[in-house]
N, C-alpha and C positions, 0 to 999 in steps of 0.2 A: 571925238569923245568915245571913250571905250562903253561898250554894251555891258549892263551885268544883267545876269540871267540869274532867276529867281524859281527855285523848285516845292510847289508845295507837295507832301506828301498826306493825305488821310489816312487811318489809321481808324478800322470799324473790327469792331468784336465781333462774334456770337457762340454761342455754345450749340455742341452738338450734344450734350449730357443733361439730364432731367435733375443733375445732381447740381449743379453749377450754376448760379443765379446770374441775372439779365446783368451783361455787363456794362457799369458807368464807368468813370474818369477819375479814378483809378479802376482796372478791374478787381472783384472778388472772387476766386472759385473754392474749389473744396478741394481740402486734400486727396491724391488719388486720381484727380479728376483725370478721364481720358477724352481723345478726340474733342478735344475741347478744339474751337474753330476760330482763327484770327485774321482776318485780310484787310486789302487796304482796295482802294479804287483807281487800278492801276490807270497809267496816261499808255497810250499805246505807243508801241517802240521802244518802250523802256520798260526794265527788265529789275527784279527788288532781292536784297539779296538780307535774309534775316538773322536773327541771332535770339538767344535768351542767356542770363547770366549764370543760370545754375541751378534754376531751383525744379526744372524742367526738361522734354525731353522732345522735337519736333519731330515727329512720326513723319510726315510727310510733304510736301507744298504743290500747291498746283497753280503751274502756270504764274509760277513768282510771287502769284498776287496774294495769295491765302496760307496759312501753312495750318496743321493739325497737330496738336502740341499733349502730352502724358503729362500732369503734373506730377509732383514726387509727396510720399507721403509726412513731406516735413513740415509745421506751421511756419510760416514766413514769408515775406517780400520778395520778389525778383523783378525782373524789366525784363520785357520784349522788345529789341531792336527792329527796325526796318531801313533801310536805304533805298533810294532809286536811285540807278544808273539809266540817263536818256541816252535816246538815238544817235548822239554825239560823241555820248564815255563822257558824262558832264556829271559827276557824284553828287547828289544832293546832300541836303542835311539828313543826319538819322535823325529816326523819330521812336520816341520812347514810349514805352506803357507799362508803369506800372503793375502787379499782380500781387495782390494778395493773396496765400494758401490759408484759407481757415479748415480749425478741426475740426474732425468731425461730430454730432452731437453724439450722449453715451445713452445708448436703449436696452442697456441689460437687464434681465430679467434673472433673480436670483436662482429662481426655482422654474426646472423644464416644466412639469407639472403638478399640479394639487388637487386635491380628492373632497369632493363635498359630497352630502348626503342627500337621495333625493328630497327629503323635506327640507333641506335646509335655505335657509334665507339669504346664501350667497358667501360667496367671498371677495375678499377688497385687492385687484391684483393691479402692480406698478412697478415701474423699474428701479432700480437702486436706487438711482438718485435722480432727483426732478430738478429740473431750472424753467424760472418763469418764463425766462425768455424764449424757450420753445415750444413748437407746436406738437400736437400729437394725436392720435388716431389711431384707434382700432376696430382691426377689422377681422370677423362679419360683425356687424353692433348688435346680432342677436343674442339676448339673454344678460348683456349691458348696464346699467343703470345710465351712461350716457359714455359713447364712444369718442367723442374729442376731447376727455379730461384724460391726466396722466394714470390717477388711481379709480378708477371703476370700481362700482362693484359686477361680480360676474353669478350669474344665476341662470347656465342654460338646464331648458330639460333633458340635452343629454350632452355625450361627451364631446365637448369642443374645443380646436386649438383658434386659440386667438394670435391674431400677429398684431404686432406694435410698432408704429412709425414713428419716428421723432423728427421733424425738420427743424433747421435754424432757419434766424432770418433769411439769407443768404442761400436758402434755399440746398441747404445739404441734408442727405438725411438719411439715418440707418434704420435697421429691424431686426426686432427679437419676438420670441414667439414663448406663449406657454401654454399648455394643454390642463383644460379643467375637467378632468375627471368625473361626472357624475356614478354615485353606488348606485347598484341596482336597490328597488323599493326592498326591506324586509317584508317576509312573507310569514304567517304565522300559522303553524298548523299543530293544533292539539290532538290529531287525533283521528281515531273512530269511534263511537258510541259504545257502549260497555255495557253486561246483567253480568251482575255476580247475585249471590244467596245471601241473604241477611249475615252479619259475618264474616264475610270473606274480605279479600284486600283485594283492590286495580291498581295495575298499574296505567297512570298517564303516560305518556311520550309526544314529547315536542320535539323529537330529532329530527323528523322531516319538515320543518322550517328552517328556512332561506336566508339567508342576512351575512353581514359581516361583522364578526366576532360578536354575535347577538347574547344579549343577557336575556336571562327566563324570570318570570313571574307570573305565578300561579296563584289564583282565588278562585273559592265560590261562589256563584252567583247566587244561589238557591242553595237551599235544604242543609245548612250549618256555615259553621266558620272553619276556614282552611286557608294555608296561603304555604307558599313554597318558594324559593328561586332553584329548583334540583330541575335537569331537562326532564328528568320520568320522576317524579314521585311515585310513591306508594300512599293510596289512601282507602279506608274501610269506612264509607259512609253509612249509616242507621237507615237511610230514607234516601229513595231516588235524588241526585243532585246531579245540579250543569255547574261545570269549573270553569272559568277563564281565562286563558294561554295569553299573556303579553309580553311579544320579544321585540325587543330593543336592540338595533346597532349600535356601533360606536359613532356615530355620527350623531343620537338621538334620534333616530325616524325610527317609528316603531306597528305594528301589526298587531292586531286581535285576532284570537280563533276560540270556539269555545267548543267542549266535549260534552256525554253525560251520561255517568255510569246509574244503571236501572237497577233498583235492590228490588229481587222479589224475597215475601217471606219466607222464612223457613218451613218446613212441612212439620206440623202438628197432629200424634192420631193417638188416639185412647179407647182401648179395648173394651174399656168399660168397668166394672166393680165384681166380684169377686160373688158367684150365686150357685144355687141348690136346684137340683129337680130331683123325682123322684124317678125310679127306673120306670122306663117305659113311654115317658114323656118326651118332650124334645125343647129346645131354650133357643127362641130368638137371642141373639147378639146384641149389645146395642151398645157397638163404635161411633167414636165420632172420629172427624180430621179436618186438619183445616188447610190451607193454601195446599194441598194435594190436587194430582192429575188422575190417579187411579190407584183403588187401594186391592189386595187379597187378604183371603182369611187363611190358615194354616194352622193345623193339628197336631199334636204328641199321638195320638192318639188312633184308634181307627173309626171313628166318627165319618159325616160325612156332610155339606151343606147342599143348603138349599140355595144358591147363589153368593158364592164365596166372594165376588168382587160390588158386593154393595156395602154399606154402612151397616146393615141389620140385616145380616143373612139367621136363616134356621138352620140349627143345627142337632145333628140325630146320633146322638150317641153309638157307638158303636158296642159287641159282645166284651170285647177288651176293655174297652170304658169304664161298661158297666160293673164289671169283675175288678177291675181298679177303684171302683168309688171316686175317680177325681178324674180330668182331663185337662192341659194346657191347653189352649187356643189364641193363637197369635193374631195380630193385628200388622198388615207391612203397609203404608203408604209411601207412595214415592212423590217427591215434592216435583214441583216446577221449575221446570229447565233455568240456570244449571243446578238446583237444588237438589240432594239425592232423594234417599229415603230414611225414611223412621220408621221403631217398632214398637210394638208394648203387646202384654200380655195378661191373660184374665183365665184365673182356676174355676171350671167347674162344677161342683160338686155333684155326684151324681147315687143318691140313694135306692140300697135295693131295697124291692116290695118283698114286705113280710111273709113267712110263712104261715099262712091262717091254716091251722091245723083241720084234720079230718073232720068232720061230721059223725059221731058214733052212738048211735042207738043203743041205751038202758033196758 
């Protein structure tokens, strides 16, 4: 009776790629996939000789038993051959394995990056297009609202690029990455502290504030009604007042500062009213002045006083005076800084003493 001899051949998977999921019967791998690993459990003495149909590319084989296969990046089916030839030259049967190439998943990200504001409450960022049926993950999950869903929202406190995983079942999986931009805070600066003179105009400036494409808005806090959106107004307050500064980015985050220009009064002085003496005498002054630092008295005339920088100095006519019957007499106060001065002026009059005639004896 003739002998028949019977060869079996096994035929064991595995992947060398993180990309290419646990191979069953049939296998699945990914498009692309490399060094993907295929062996059998050789019988010693006998030597295996393989094949793939096309859809693939065997980088290399060790020792008959194993071979290391490049898939191509097309979806579709192909088969892996194997043979053993024994110790004999006795061909066994080939043994087949199916392969499926699945595509890859799609993790695009429309936008490299996008710009939020630091006050702002986030933004929702995702790939083009989602399918249930994959997984996904991103990473770092700080600033997150949860890193295993496809659309997050993203709210780090500063600039972050996030990367995006998407797996298939099947265990394929690509990445895309998008950079979240945090603006710097708007900063608001109105200023430095301001005295003008009852009067006069300040100028505010908000130009040394910080922001991106900042809008200005200016009020009063104090001492009337005022409002602006100009970066320097001009304003002429009646009364000491603090203004406002609120700039706003284009994002909505926005900064306060506040300024406050000091109104001193204007300087008020009055000479006094318009009087008589008779020659020989002398006429106290009687100036008054108000929000002044220091006042002088000053003459037409050749007079002379008794303490020109008080309110109510004496003053002593002089021989020209007298022989004029009249003298001007100035009043100068000089206000408080930056206020200048003021003046006014008060006529003298100044009468001469009669001629009492001789005494003449009858």
């Amino acid at each position: 009776m003739k002998k028949v001899k019977f060869l079996l051949v096994i035929l064991i998977v595995t992947t060398a790629s993180a990309l290419t999921a646990q191979t069953t019967n049939p296998d699945t791998v990914c498009v692309n996939a490399s060094g993907v690993e295929y062996f059998v459990n050789g019988t010693p003495g006998s030597s295996y000789s393989w094949d793939i149909s096309g859809g693939g590319t065997i980088d290399s084989t060790q020792a008959d038993t194993m071979i290391f296969v490049t898939w191509n990046s097309t979806p579709g089916t192909d088969t892996i051959y194997v043979t053993e030839i024994d110790s004999l030259g006795c061909v066994g049967d080939t043994s087949e394995l199916p392969v499926t190439r699945e595509p890859l998943p799609i993790a695009d990200i429309a936008d490299d990056s996008v710009t939020i504001g630091n006050c702002s409450p986030g933004i929702q960022i995702a790939p083009d297009t989602k399918d249930a049926d994959m997984t996904y993950s991103w990473s770092p999950a700080t600033g997150l609202s949860d890193a295993s869903i496809a659309d997050p929202i993203a709210n780090p406190t500063d600039t972050t690029t996030y990367v995006l995983t998407v797996s298939s079942p099947y265990g394929c999986s690509v990445t895309d990455t998008i950079t979240v931009n945090v603006a710097p805070a708007p900063v608001a600066d109105a200023g430095t502290n301001d005295t003008i003179c009852y009067g006069q105009t300040a100028q505010l400036d908000g130009s040394n504030s910080s922001g991106v494409n900042l809008s200005y808005s200016w009020t009063s806090v104090s001492g009337g009604s005022f409002s602006s959106n100009s970066v320097s107004p001009s304003v002429s307050p009646v009364d000491t007042t603090t203004y406002q500064l609120v700039v706003t980015d284009e994002y909505g985050c926005s900064d306060t500062s506040t300024v406050t220009v000091n109104v001193v009064p204007d300087v008020v002085a009055d000479a006094g009213v318009k009087d008589s003496i008779c020659e020989g005498e002398t006429h106290f002054l009687t100036g008054t002045a108000d929000n002044y630092s220091s006042v002088v008295w000053t003459t037409n005339g050749d007079g002379s006083f008794n303490g020109n920088t008080t309110l109510n100095p004496e003053y002593i006519p002089g021989p020209n005076d007298i022989s004029s019957g009249s003298v001007t007499i100035e009043i100068e106060a000089k206000g408080i800084a930056p206020c200048g001065q003021t003046t006014d002026t008060v006529e003298l009059i100044i009468h001469p003493k009669p001629n009492t005639p001789a005494i003449q004896k009858n």
